[in-house]
Backbone as CSV, one residue per row, in Angstrom:
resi,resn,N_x,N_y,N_z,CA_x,CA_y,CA_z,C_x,C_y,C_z
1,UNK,-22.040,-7.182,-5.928,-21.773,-5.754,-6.031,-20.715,-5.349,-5.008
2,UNK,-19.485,-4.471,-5.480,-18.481,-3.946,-4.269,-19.402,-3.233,-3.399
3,UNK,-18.817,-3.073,-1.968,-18.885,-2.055,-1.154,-18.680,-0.692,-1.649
4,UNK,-19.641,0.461,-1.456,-19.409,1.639,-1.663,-18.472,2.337,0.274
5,UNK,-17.788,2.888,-0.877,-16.619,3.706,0.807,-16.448,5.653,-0.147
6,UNK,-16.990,6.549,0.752,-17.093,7.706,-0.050,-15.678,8.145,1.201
7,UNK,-14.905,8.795,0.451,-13.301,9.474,1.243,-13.614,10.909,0.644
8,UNK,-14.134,11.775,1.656,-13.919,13.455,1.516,-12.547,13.910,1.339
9,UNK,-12.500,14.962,0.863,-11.039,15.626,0.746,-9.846,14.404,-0.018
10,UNK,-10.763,13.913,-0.711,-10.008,12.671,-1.461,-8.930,13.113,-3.227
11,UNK,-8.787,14.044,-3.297,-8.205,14.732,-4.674,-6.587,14.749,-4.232
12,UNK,-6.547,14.432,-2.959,-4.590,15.231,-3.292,-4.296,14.055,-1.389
13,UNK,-2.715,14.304,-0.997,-1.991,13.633,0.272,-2.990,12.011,0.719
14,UNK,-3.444,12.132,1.673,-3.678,10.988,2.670,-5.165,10.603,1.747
15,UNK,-6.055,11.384,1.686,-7.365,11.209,0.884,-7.163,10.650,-0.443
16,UNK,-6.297,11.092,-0.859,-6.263,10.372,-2.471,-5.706,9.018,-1.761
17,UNK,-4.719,8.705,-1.334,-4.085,7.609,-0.944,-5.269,6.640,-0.546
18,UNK,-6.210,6.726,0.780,-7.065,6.300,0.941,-7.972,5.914,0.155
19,UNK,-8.434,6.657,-0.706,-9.060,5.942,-2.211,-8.402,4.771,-2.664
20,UNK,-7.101,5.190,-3.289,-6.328,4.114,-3.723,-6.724,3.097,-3.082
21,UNK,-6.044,2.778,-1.740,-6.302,1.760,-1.047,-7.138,0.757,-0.867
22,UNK,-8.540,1.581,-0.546,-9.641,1.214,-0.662,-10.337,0.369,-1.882
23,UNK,-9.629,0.709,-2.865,-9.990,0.470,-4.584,-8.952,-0.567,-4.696
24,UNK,-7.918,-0.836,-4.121,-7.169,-2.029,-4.534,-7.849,-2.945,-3.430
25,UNK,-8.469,-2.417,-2.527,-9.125,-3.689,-1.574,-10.419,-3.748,-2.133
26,UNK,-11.373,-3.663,-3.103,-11.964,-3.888,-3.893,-13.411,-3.483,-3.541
27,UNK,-13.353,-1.945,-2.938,-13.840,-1.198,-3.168,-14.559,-0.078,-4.365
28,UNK,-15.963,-0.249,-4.698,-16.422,0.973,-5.428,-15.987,2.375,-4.448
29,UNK,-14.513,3.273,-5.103,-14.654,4.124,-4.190,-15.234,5.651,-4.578
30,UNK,-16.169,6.514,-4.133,-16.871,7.838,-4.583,-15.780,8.875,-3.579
31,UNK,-14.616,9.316,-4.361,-13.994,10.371,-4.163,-14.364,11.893,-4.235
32,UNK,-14.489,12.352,-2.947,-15.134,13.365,-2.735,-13.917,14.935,-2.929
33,UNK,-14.385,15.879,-3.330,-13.638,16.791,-4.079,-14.259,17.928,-3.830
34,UNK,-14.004,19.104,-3.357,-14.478,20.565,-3.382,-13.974,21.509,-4.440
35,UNK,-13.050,20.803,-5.328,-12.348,21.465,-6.292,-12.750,20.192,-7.317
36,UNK,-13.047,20.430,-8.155,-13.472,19.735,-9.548,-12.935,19.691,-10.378
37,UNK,-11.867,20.133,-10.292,-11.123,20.311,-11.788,-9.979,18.789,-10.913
38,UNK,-9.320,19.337,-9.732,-8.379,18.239,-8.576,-9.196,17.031,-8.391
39,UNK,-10.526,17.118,-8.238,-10.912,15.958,-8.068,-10.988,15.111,-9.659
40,UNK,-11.367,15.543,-10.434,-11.159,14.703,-11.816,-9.881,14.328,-12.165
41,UNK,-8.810,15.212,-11.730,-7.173,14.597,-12.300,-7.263,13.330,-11.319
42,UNK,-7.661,13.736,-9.737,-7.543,12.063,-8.903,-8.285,11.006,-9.385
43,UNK,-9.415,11.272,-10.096,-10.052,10.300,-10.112,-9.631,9.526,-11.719
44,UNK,-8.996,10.447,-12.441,-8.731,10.157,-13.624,-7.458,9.025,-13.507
45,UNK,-6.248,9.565,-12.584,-5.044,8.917,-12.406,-5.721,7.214,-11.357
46,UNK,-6.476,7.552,-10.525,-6.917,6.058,-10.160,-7.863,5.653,-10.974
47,UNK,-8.363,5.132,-11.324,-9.175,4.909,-12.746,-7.937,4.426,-13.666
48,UNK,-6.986,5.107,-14.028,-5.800,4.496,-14.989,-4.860,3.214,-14.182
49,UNK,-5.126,3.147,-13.015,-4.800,2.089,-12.106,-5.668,1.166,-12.156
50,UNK,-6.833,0.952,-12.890,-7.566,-0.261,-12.776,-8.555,-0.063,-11.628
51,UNK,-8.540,0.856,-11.043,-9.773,1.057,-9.426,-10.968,1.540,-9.918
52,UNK,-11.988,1.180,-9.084,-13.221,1.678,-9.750,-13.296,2.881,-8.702
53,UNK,-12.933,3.518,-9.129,-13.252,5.294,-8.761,-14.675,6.537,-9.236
54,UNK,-15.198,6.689,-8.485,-15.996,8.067,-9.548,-16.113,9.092,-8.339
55,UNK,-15.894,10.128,-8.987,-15.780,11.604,-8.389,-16.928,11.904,-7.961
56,UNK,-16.931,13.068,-6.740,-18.455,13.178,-6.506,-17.952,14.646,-5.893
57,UNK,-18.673,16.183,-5.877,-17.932,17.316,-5.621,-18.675,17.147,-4.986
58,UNK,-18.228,17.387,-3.571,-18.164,17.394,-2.378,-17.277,18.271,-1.167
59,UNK,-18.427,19.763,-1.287,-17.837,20.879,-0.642,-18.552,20.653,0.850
60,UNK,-18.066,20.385,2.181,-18.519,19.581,3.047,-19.159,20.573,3.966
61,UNK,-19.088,22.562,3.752,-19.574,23.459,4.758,-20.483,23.818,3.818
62,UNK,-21.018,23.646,2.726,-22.391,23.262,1.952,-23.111,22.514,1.925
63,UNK,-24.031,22.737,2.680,-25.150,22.113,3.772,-25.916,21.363,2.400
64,UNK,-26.030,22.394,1.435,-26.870,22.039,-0.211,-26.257,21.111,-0.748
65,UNK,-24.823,21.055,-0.857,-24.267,20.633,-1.865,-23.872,18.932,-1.084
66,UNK,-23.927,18.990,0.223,-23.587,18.071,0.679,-25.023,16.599,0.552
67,UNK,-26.229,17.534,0.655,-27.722,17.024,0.722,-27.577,16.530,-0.629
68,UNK,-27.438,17.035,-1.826,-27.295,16.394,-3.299,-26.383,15.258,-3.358
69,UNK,-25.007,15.721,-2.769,-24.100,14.314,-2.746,-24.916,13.206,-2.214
70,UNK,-25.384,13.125,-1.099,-25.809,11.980,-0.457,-27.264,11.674,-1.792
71,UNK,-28.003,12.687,-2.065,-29.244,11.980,-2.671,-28.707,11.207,-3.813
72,UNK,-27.669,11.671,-4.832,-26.713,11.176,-5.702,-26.522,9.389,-5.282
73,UNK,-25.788,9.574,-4.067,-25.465,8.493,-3.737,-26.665,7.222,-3.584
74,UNK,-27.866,8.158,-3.098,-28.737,6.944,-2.719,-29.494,6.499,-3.655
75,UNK,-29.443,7.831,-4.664,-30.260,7.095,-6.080,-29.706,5.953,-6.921
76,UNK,-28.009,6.022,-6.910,-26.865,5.198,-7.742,-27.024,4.037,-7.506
77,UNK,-26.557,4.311,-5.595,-26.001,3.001,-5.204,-27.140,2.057,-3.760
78,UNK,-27.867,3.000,-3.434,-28.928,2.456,-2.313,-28.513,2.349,-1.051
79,UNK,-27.060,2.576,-0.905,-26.440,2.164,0.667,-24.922,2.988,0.495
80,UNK,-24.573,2.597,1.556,-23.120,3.066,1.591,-22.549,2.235,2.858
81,UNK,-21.060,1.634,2.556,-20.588,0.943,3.936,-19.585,1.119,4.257
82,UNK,-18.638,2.711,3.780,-18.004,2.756,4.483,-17.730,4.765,4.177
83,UNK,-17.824,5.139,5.333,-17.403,6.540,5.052,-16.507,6.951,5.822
84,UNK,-15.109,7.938,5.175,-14.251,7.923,5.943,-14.194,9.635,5.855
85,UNK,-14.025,10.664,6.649,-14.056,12.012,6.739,-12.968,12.320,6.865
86,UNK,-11.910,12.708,5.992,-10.970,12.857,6.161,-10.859,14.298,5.889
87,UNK,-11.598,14.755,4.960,-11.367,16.938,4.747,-11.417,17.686,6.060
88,UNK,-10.488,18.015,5.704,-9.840,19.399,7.162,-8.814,19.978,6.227
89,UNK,-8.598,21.465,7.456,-7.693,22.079,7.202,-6.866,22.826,7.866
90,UNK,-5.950,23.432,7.687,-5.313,24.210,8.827,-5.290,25.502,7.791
91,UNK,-6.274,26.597,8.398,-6.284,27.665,7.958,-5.283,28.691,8.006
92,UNK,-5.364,29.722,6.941,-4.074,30.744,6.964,-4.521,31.826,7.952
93,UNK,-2.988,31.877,8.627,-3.017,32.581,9.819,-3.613,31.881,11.614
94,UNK,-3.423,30.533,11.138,-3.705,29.852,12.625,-2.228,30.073,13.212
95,UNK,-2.793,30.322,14.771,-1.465,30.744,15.526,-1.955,30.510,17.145
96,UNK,-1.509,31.210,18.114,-1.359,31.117,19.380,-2.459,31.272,20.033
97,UNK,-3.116,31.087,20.943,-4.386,31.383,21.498,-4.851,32.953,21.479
98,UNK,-3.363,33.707,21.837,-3.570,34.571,21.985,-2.966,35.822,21.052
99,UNK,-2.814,35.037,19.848,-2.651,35.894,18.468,-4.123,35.660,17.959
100,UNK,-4.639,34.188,17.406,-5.465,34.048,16.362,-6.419,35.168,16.415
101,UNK,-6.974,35.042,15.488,-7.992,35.584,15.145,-9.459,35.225,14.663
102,UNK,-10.843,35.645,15.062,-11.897,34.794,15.414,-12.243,34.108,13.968
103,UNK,-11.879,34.840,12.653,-12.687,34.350,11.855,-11.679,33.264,11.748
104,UNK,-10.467,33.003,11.689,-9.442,31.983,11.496,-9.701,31.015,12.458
105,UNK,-10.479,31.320,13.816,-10.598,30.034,14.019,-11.938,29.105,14.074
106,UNK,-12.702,30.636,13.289,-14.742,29.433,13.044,-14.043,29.152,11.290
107,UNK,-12.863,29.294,11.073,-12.680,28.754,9.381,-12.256,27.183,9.887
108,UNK,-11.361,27.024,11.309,-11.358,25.322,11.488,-12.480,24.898,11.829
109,UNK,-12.886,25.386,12.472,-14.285,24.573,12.924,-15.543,24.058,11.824
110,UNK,-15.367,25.485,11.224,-16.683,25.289,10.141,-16.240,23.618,8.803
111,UNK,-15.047,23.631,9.010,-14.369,22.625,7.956,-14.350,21.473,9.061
112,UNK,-13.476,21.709,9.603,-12.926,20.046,10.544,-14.363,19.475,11.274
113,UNK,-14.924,20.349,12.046,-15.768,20.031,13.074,-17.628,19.717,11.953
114,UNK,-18.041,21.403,11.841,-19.285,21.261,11.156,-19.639,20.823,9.656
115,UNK,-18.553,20.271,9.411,-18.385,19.753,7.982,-18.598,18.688,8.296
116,UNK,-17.619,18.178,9.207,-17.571,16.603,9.462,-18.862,15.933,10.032
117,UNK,-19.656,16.727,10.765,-20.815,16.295,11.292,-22.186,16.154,10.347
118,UNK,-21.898,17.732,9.667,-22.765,17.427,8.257,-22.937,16.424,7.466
119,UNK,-21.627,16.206,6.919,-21.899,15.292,6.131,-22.196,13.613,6.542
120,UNK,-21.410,13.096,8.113,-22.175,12.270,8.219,-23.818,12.174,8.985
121,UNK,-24.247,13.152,9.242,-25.391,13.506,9.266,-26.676,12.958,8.171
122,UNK,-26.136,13.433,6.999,-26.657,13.250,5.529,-26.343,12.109,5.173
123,UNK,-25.366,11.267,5.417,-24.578,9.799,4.860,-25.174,8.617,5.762
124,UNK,-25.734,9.158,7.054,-26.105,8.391,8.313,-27.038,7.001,7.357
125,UNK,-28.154,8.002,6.844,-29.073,7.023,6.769,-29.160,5.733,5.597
126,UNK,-27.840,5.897,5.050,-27.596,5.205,3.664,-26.600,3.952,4.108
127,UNK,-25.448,4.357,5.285,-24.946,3.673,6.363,-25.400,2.715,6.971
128,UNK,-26.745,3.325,7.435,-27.691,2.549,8.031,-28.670,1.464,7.015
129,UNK,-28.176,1.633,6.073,-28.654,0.219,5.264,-27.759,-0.758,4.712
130,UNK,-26.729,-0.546,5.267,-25.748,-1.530,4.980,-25.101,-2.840,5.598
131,UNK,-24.628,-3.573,5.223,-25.039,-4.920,6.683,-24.233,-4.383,7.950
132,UNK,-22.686,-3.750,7.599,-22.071,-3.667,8.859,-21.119,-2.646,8.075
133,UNK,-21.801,-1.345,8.306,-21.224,0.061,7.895,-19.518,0.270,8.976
134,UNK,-18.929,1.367,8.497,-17.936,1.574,8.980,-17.681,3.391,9.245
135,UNK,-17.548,3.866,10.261,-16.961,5.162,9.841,-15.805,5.498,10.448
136,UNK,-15.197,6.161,9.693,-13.721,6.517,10.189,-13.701,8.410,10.102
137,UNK,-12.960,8.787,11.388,-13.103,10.295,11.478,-10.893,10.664,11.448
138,UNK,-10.945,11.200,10.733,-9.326,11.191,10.671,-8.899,12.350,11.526
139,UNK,-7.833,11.800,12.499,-7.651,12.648,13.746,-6.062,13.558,13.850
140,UNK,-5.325,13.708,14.476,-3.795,13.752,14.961,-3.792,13.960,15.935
141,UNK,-2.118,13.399,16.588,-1.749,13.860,17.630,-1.731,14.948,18.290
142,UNK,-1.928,16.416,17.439,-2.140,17.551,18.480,-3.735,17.619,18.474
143,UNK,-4.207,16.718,18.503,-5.848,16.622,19.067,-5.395,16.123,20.501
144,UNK,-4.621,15.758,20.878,-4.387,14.553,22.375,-3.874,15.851,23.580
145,UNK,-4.599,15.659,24.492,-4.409,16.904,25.675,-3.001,16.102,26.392
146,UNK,-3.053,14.663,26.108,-1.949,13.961,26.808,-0.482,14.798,26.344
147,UNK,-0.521,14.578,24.496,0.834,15.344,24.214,0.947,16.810,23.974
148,UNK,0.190,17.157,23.924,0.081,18.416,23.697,0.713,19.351,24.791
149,UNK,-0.122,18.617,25.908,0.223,18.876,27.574,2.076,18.522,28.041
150,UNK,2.226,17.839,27.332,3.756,17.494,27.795,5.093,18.519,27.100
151,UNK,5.391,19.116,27.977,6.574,20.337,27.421,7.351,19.451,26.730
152,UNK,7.726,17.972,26.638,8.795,17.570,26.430,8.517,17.102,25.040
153,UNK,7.258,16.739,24.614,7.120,16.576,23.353,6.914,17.385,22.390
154,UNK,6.898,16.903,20.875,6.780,18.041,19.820,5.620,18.485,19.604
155,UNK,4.699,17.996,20.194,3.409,18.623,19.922,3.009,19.758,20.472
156,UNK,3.449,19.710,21.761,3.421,21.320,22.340,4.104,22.551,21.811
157,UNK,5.170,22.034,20.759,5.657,23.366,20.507,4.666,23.771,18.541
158,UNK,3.293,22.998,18.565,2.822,23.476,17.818,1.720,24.788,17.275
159,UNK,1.622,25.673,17.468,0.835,26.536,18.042,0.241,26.920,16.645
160,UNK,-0.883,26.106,16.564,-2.574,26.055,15.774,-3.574,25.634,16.124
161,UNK,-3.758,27.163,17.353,-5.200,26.461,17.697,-6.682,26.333,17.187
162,UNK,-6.427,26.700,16.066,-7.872,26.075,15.612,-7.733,24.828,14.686
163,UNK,-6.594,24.322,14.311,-7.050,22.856,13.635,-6.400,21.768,14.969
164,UNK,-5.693,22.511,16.164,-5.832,21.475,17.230,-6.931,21.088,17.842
165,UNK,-7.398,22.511,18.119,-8.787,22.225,19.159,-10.188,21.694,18.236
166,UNK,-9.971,22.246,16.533,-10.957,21.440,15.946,-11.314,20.173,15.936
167,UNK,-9.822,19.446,15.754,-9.590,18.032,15.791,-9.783,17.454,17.128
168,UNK,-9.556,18.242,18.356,-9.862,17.888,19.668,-11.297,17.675,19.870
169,UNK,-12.450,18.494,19.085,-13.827,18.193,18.758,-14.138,17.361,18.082
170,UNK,-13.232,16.876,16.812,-13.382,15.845,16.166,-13.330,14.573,16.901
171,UNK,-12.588,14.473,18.268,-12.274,13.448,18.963,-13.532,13.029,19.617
172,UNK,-14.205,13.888,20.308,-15.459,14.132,20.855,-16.756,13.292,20.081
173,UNK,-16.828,14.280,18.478,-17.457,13.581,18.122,-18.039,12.262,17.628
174,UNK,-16.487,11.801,17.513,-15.870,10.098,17.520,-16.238,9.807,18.063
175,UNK,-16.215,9.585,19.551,-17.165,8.989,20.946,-17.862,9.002,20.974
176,UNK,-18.934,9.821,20.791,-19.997,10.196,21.133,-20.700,9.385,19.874
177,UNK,-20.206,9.294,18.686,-20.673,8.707,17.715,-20.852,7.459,18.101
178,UNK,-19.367,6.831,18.512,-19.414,5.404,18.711,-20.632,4.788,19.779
179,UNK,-20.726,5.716,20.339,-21.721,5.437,21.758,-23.057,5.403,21.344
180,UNK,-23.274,6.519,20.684,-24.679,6.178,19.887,-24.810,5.206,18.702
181,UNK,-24.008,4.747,18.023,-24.154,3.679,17.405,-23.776,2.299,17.844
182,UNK,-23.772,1.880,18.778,-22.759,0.891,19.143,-23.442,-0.317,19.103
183,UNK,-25.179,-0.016,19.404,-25.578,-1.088,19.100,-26.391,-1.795,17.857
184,UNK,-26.064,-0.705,16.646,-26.362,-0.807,15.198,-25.611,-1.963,14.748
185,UNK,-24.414,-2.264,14.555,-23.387,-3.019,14.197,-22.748,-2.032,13.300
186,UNK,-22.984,-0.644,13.356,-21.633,0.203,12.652,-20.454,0.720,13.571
187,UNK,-19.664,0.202,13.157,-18.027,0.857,13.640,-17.658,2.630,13.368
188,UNK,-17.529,2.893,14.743,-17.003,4.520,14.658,-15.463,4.284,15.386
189,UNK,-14.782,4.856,14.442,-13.295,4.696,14.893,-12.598,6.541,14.336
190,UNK,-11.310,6.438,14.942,-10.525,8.109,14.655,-9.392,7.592,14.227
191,UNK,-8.648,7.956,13.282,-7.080,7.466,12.788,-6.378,8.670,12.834
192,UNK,-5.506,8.675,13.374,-4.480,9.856,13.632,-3.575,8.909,12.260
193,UNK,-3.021,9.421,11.169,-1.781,8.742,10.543,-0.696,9.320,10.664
194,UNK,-0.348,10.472,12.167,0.743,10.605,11.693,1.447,11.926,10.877
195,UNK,2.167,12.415,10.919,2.703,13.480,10.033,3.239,13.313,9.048
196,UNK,2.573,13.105,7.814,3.019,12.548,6.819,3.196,13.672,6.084
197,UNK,4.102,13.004,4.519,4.669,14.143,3.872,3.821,14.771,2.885
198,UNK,2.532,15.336,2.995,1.757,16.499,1.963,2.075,18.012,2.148
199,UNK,0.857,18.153,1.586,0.570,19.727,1.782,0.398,20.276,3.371
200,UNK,-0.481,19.853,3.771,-0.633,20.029,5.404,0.346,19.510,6.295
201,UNK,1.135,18.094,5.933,2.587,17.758,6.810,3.644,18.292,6.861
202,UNK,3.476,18.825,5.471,4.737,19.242,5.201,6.019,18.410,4.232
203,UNK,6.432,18.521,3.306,7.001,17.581,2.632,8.684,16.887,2.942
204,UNK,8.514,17.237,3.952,9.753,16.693,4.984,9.832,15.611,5.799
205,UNK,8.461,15.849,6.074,7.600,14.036,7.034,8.321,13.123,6.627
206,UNK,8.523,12.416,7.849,9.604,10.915,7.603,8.229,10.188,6.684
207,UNK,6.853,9.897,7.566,5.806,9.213,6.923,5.034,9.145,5.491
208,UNK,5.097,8.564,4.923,4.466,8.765,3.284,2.883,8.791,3.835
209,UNK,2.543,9.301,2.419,0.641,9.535,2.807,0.186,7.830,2.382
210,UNK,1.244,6.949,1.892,0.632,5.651,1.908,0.469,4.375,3.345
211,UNK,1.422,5.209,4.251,1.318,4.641,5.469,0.391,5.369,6.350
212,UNK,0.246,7.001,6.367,-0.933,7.542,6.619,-1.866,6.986,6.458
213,UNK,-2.267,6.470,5.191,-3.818,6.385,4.630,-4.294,4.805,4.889
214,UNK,-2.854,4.023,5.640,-3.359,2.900,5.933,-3.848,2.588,7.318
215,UNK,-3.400,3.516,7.952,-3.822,3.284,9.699,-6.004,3.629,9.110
216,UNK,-6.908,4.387,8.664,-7.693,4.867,8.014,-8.388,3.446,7.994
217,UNK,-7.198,3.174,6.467,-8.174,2.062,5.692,-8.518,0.780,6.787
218,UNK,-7.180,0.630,7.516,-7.368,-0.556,8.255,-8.586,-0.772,9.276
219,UNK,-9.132,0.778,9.871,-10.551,0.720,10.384,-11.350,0.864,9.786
220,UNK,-11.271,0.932,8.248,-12.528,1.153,7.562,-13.124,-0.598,7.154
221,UNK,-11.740,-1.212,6.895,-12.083,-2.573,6.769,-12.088,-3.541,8.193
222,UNK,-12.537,-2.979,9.369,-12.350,-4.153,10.157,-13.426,-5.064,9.976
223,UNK,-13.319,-6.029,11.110,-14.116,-7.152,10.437,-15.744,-6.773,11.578
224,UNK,-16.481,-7.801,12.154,-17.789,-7.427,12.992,-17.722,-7.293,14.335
225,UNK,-16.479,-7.857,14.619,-15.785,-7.380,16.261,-14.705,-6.699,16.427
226,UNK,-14.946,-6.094,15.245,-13.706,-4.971,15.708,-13.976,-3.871,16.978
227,UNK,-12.826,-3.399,17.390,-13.139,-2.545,18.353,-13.305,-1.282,18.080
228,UNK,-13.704,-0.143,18.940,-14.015,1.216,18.112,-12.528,1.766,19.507
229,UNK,-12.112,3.107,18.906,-10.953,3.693,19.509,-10.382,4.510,18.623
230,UNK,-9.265,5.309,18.896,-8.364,6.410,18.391,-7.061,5.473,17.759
231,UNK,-6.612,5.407,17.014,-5.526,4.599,16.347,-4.493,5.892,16.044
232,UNK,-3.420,5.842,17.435,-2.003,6.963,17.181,-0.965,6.211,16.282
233,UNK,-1.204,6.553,15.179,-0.328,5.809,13.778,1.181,5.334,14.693
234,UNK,1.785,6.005,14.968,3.205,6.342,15.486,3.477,6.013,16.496
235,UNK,1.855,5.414,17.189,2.617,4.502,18.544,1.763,2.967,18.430
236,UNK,1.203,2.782,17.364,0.573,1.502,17.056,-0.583,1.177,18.010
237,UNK,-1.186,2.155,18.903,-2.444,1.405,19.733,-3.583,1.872,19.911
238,UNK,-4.525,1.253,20.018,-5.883,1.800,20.362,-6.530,2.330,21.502
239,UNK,-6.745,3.422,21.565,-7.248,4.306,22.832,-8.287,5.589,22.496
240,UNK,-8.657,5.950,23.004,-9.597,7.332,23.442,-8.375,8.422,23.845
């Protein structure tokens, strides 16, 4: 039987890509979708690629809807070994610390941060029956206080603080994950891929969402000594 690997926010840029990937590395992959109509065209177009794909709607600040996905999953398939959280967003009207506005910035949190925890919350225990689970939390560079902090780089002149500082929690919870699992034999890793060219990069990005979605896959497939860490697509190394 393949490995099951469920990719949130998997219908469109780096998430669909990541499916792909995953499905040519011979993966059963359960593409997760908050839009149903987007998630069936993705799952329809990989599926016409020969991948074993199936859709699963998956709205990740629906505490309900997220509890059904997982029971779904455990009735199908009995386990899961690789989950990668890739749904976030950068909400309309994120801006300066001292423009935003409060509901614009519990709209990153409630997505990037309490989404992300939810759902592997609910996915934990299906993880946990697998020989050597994997999770991957998808990060970026304006999560890093290193560049962010430096006038001289481009990250400082980005001013969104709620999908920076969300993702800066996302970093958190990476660690903290890895630390509490470390002696399960599941891998907690963060993939920054980079500014690639979607909806959220922007379609100007030197990076395609297929080199994005491989910094991802490559910790989703490591092997039983892999290491756990932050993978900065764009500078090739592993760190916190």
């Amino acid at each position: 039987m393949n490995k099951i690997a469920l990719v949130t926010g998997a219908n469109k840029g780096i998430g669909k890509e990541i499916a792909r990937q995953l499905g040519e590395a011979g993966f059963t992959v359960l593409a997760g979708s908050r839009d149903v109509q987007r998630g069936e065209l993705a799952v329809k177009e990989l599926v016409a690629e020969g991948l074993d794909v199936v859709g699963i709607q998956l709205e990740v600040t629906d505490v309900a809807a997220v509890r059904a996905a997982a029971g779904r999953v455990e009735a199908e398939y009995g386990r899961l070994d690789v989950l990668v959280n890739n749904a976030a967003i950068i909400p309309t009207g994120d801006d300066a610390v001292s423009r935003i506005e409060a509901d614009v910035l519990w709209s990153a949190f409630e997505t990037n941060v309490l989404g992300l925890v939810g759902v592997t919350q609910a996915f934990l225990p299906l993880l946990r029956t697998a020989e050597a689970a994997r999770i991957v939390n998808l990060s970026t560079s304006l999560a890093s206080f290193e560049q962010v902090g430096d006038p001289e780089s481009r990250m400082s002149t980005v001013l969104t603080l709620g999908y920076n500082a969300s993702k800066a929690a996302v970093n958190m919870v990476t660690v903290m994950l890895a630390n509490e699992l470390r002696s399960t034999g599941i891998l907690v890793n963060g993939a920054d891929p980079g500014n690639c060219a979607t909806d959220m990069g922007g379609w100007t990005a030197a990076r395609t969402p297929a080199q994005g979605a491989a910094v991802a896959v490559g910790l989703a497939t490591l092997g039983p000594d892999g290491p756990t860490g932050h993978v900065y697509a764009e500078e090739g190394r592993l760190a916190w």
